[in-house]
BABA-227425 format. One record per residue (C-alpha): residue number from 1; x, y, z. Coordinates in steps of 0.2 Angstrom, whole numbers. Example, Ala and Ser with C-alpha at 12.3 -4.5 7.8 and 13.67 -1.06 7.14 Angstrom:
BEGIN
@nr 1 u 62 v -22 w 39
@nr 2 u 68 v -5 w 36
***
This chain:
BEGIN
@nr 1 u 0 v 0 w 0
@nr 2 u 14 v 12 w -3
@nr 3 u 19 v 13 w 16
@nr 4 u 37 v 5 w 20
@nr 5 u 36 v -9 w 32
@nr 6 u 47 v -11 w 48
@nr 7 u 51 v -26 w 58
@nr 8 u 56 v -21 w 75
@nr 9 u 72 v -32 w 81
@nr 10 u 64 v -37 w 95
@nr 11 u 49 v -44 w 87
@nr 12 u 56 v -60 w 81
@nr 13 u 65 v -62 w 96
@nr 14 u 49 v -66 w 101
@nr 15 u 50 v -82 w 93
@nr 16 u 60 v -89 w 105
@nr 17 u 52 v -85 w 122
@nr 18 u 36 v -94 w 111
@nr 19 u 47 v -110 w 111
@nr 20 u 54 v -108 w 127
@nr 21 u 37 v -108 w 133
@nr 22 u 32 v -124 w 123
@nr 23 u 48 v -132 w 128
@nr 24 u 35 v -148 w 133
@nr 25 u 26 v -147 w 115
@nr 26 u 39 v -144 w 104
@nr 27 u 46 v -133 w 90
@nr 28 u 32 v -135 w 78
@nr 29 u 18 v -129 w 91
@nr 30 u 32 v -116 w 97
@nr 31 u 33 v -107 w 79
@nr 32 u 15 v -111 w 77
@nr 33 u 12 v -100 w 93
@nr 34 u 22 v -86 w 86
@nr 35 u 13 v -85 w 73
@nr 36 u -2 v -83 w 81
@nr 37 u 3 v -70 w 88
@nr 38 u 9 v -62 w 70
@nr 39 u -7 v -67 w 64
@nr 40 u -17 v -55 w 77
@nr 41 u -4 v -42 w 72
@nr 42 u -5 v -43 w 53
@nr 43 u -25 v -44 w 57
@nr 44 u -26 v -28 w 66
@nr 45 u -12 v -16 w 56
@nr 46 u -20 v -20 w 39
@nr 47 u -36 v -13 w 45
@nr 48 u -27 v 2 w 51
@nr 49 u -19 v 6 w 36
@nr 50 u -35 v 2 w 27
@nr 51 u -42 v 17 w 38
@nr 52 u -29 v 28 w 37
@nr 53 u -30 v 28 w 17
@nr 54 u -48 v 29 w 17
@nr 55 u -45 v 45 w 31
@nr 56 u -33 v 53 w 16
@nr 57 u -18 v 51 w 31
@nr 58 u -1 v 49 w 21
@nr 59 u 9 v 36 w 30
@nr 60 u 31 v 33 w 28
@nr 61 u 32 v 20 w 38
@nr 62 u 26 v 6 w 51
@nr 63 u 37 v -3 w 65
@nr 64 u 30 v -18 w 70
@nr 65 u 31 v -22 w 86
@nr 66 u 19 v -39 w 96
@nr 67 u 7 v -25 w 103
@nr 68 u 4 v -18 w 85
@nr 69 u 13 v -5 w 74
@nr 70 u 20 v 12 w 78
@nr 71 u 16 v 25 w 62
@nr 72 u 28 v 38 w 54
@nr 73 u 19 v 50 w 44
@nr 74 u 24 v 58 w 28
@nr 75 u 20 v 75 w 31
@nr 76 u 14 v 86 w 48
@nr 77 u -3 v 87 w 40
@nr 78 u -8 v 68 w 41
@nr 79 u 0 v 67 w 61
@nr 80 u -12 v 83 w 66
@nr 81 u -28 v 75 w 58
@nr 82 u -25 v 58 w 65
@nr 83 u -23 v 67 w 81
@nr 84 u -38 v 77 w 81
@nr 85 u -55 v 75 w 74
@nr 86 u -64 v 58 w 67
@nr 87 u -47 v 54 w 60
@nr 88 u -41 v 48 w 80
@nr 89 u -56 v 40 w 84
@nr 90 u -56 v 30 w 68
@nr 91 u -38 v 25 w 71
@nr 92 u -40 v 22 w 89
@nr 93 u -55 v 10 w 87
@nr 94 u -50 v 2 w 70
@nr 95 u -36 v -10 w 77
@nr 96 u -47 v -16 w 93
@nr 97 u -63 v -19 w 83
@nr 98 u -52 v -29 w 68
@nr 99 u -45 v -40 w 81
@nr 100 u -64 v -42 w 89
@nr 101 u -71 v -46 w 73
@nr 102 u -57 v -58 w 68
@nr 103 u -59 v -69 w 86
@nr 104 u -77 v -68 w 81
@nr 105 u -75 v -75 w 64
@nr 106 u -62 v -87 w 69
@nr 107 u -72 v -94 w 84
@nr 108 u -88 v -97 w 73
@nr 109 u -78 v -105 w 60
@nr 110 u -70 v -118 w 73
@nr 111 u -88 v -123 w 83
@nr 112 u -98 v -123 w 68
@nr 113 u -83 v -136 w 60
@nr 114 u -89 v -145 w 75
@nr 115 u -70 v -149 w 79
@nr 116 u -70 v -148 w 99
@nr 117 u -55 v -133 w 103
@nr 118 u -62 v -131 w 123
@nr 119 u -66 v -113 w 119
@nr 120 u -67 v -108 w 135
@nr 121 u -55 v -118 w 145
@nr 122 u -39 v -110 w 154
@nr 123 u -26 v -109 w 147
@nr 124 u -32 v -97 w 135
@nr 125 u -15 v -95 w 125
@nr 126 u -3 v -109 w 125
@nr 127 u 4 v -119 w 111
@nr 128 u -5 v -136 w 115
@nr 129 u -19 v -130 w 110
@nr 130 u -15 v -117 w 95
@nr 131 u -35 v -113 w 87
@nr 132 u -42 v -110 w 105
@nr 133 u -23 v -98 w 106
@nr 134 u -28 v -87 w 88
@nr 135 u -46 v -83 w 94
@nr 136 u -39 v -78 w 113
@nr 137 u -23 v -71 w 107
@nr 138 u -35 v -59 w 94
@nr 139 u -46 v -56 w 109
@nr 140 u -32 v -51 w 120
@nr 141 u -24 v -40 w 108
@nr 142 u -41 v -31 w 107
@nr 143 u -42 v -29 w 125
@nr 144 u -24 v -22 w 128
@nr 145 u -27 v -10 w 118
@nr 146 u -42 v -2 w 127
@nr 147 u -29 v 0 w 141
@nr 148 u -25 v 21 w 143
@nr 149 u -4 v 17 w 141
@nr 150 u 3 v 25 w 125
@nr 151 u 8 v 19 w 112
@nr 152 u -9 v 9 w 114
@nr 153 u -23 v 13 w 104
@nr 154 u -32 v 19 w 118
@nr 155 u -17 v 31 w 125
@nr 156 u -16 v 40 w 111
@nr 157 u -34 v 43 w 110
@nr 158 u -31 v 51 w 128
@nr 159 u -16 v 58 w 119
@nr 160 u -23 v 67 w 105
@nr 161 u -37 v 76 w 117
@nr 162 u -22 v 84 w 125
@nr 163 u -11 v 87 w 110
@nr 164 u -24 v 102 w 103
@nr 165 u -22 v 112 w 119
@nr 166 u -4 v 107 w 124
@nr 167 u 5 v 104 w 108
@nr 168 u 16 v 87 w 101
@nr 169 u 32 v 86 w 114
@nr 170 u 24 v 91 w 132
@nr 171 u 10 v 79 w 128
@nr 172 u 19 v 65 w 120
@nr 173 u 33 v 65 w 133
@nr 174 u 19 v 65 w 144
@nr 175 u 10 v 51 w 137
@nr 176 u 24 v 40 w 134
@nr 177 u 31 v 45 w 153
@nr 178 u 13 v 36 w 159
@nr 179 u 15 v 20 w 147
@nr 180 u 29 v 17 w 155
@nr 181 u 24 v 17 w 171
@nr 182 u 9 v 8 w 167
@nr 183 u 21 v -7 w 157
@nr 184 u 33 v -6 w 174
@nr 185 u 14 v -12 w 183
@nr 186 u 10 v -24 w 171
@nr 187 u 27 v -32 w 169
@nr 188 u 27 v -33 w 191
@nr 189 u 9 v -40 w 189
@nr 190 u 13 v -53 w 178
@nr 191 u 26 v -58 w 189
@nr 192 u 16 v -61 w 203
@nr 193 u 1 v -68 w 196
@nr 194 u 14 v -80 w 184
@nr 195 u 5 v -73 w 170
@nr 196 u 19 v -72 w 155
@nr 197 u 9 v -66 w 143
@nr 198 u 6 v -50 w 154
@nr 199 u 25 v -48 w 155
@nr 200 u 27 v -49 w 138
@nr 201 u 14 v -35 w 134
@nr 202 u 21 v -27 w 148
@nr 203 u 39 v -26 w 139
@nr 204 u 34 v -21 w 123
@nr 205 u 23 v -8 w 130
@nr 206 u 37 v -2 w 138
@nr 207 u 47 v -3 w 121
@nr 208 u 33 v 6 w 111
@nr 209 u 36 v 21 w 123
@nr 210 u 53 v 23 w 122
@nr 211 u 53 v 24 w 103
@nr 212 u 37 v 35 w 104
@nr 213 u 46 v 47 w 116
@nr 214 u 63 v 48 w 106
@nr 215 u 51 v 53 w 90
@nr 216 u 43 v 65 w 101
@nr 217 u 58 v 73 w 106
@nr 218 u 68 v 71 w 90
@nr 219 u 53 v 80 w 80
@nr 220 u 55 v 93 w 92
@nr 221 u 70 v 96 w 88
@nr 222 u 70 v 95 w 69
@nr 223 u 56 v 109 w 71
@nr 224 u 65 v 120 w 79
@nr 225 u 82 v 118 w 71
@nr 226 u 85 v 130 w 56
@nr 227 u 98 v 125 w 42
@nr 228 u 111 v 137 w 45
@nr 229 u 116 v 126 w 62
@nr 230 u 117 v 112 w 52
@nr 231 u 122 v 116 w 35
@nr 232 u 141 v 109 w 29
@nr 233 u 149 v 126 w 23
@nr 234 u 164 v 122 w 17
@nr 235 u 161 v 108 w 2
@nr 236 u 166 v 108 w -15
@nr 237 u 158 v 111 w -30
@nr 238 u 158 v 108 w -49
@nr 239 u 156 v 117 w -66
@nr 240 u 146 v 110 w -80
@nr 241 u 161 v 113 w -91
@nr 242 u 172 v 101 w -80
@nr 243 u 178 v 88 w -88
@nr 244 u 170 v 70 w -79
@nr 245 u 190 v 66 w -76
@nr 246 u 193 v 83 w -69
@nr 247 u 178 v 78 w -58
@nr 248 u 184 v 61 w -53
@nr 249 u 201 v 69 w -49
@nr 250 u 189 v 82 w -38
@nr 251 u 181 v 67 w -28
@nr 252 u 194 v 60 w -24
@nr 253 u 200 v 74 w -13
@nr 254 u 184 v 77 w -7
@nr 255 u 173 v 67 w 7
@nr 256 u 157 v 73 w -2
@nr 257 u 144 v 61 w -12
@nr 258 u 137 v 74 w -20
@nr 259 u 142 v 89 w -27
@nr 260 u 133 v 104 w -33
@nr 261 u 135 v 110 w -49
@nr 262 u 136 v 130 w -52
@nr 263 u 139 v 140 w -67
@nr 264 u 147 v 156 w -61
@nr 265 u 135 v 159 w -43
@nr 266 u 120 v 152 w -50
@nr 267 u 117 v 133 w -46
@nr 268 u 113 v 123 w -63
@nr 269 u 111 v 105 w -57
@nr 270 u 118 v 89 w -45
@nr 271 u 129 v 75 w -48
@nr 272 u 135 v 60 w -37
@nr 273 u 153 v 52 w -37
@nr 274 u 144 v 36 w -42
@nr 275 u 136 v 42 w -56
@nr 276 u 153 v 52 w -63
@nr 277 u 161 v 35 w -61
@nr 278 u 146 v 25 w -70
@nr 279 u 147 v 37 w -83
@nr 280 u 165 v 37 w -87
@nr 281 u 164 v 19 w -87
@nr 282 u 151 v 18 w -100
@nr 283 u 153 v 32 w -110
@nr 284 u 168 v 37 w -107
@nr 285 u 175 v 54 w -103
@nr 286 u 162 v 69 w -107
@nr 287 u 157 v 84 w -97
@nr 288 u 148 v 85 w -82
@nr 289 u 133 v 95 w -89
@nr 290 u 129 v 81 w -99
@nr 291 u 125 v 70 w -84
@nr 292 u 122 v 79 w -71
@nr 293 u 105 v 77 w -63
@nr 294 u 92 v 94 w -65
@nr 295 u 79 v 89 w -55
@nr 296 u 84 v 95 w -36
@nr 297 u 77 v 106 w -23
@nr 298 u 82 v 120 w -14
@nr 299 u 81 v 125 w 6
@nr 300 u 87 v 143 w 13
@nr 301 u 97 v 146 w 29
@nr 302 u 81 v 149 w 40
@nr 303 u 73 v 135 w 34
@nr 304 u 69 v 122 w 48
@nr 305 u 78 v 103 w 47
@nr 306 u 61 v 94 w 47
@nr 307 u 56 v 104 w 33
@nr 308 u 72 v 98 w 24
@nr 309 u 72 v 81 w 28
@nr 310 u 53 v 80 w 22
@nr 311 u 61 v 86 w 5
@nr 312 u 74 v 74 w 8
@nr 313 u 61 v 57 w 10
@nr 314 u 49 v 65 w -2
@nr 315 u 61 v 64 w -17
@nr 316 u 64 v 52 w -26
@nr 317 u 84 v 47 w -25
@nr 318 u 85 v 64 w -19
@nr 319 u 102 v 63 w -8
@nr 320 u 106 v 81 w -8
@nr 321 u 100 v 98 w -6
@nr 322 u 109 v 112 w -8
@nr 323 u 105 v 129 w 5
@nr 324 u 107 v 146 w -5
@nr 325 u 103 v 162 w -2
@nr 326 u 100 v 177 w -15
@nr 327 u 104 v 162 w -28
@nr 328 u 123 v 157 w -21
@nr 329 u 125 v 143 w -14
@nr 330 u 129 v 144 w 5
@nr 331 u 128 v 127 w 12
@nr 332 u 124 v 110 w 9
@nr 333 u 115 v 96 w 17
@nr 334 u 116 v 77 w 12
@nr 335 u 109 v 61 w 18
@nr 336 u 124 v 58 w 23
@nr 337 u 130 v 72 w 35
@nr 338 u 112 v 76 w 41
@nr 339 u 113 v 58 w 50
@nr 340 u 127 v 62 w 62
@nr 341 u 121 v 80 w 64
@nr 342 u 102 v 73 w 69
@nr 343 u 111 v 62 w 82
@nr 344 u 123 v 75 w 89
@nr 345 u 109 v 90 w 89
@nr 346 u 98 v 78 w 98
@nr 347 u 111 v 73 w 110
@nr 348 u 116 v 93 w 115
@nr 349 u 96 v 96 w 117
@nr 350 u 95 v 82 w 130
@nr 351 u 107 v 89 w 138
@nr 352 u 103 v 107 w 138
@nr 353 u 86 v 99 w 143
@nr 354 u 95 v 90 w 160
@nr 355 u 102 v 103 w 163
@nr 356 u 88 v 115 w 164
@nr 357 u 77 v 104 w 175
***
């Protein structure tokens, strides 16, 4: 559907701790129960991202974690809507009710086969009995998730009523502060009642937060971050009349991927050392006019980082964007030095942030 699918690394781990626990039934019913529990996942996130296209919300991305999938969206437009309006309630209630319908479905389909699953006998989820585990396993995924802890669906219900009148990072450092508190009661819980499944939930709940509260606090600082504190100011650049030897000879002395390509002050087009080196290699040498890519964008010195790196992940192959101001070209900022400057921007505003408190 157009959305880029993640797998967190924690989520296949998951695998194991389903054949731990079935040490006594073996390795086929210990993947069969993992699956299960993909199964109730997969159920619940299509539906979501059913919705979300049917609400017009533009999604990047989706991490997958054993509680459901966290959302990136592609532009600050799609994140207010699914905060606000129909859009949150749609989004909110969309996962639970898919994983109710499904049980639903599935429990039907297995009593009216007339095969005898014990429905209602404890435990509910184990792998010696794997059909009475998908209808409970869908159930239970349901239920969690009616649970106020964010990044559940029902937390960021609560979330979004607070995010119109407080804005994103105090509410969503908030939010995710509770979730973790309320994972830390449900991990304690599930260790004194010997409830694993509760642990579990408990953990990834507590995962979930953590990766919601970094995105939190890395989009406030992208929004508040203008180009001219990240920008690379000294770089080289290259003239459409330059040779694609004299270019090569060029990269080699530089560190840059990317180079702009200016005639006199005015910026004319972008080429990367890759594409110099394929191009000398096929067609041997030319100019770099002839090669150089024309399609590029632009961003100014006060422009804010999120805005760039949305140009950035919006283009195609786009790896480059060069910062000008009265038409020269001040700055530039590449995939590959916006990385460590993300990191290390978001590391001095953590601290500035300890510091102040």
């Amino acid at each position: 559907m157009g959305v880029e699918l993640r797998v967190h690394a924690f989520f296949p781990l998951l695998a194991i701790i389903c054949l731990v626990l079935s040490a006594n039934d073996g390795i086929g019913r210990g993947i069969g129960l993992f699956l299960v529990v993909v199964a109730a996942v997969v159920a619940r996130e299509s539906i979501r991202l059913i919705v979300a296209a049917w609400l017009g919300l533009r999604l990047r991305a989706i991490l997958l974690l054993p509680i459901g999938g966290l959302y990136a969206y592609a532009n600050p437009e799609s994140q207010e809507n699914a905060n606000q309006g129909t859009g949150q309630f749609a989004m909110a209630f969309a996962g639970p009710l898919a994983n109710a319908a499904t049980a639903l479905t599935l429990a039907i389909t297995f009593l009216g086969a007339g095969g005898d699953i014990q429905l209602f006998n404890p435990p509910f989820i184990t792998s010696a009995y794997l059909l009475r585990s998908m209808v409970w396993m869908q159930v239970g995924l349901a239920v969690l998730h009616l649970v106020p802890a964010y990044p559940l669906d029902c937390g960021r219900l609560i979330r979004g009523s607070f995010f119109r009148k407080h804005g994103l990072a105090p509410t969503g450092r908030a939010a995710a502060g509770l979730g973790q508190i309320l994972a830390l009661i449900a991990m304690i819980g599930g260790m004194v009642l010997h409830n694993y499944w509760l642990i579990i939930a408990g953990f990834f709940i507590m995962i979930g937060a953590q990766i919601e509260d970094q995105g939190v606090f890395f989009q406030s600082v992208v929004d508040t971050v203008q180009m001219r504190e990240v920008m690379l100011t000294d770089f080289a650049t290259l003239s459409p009349s330059d040779t694609l030897s004299d270019a090569l000879v060029r990269c080699v002395h530089s560190l840059q991927e990317d180079f702009p390509v200016v005639r006199g002050l005015q910026l004319v087009g972008i080429i990367s050392r890759q594409r110099i080196v394929d191009a000398l290699r096929s067609d041997g040498n030319g100019y770099v006019q002839s090669v150089m890519s024309r399609a590029f964008q632009v961003a100014r010195p006060e422009d804010t980082l999120g805005t760039t790196i949305r140009r950035l992940t919006a283009g195609h192959g786009l790896a480059l964007i060069p910062v000008t101001d009265s038409g020269r070209v001040v700055g530039i900022v590449s995939v590959q030095n916006l990385m460590s400057s993300m990191s290390l921007l978001a590391e001095q505003r953590r601290l500035e942030r300890e510091e102040a408190s």
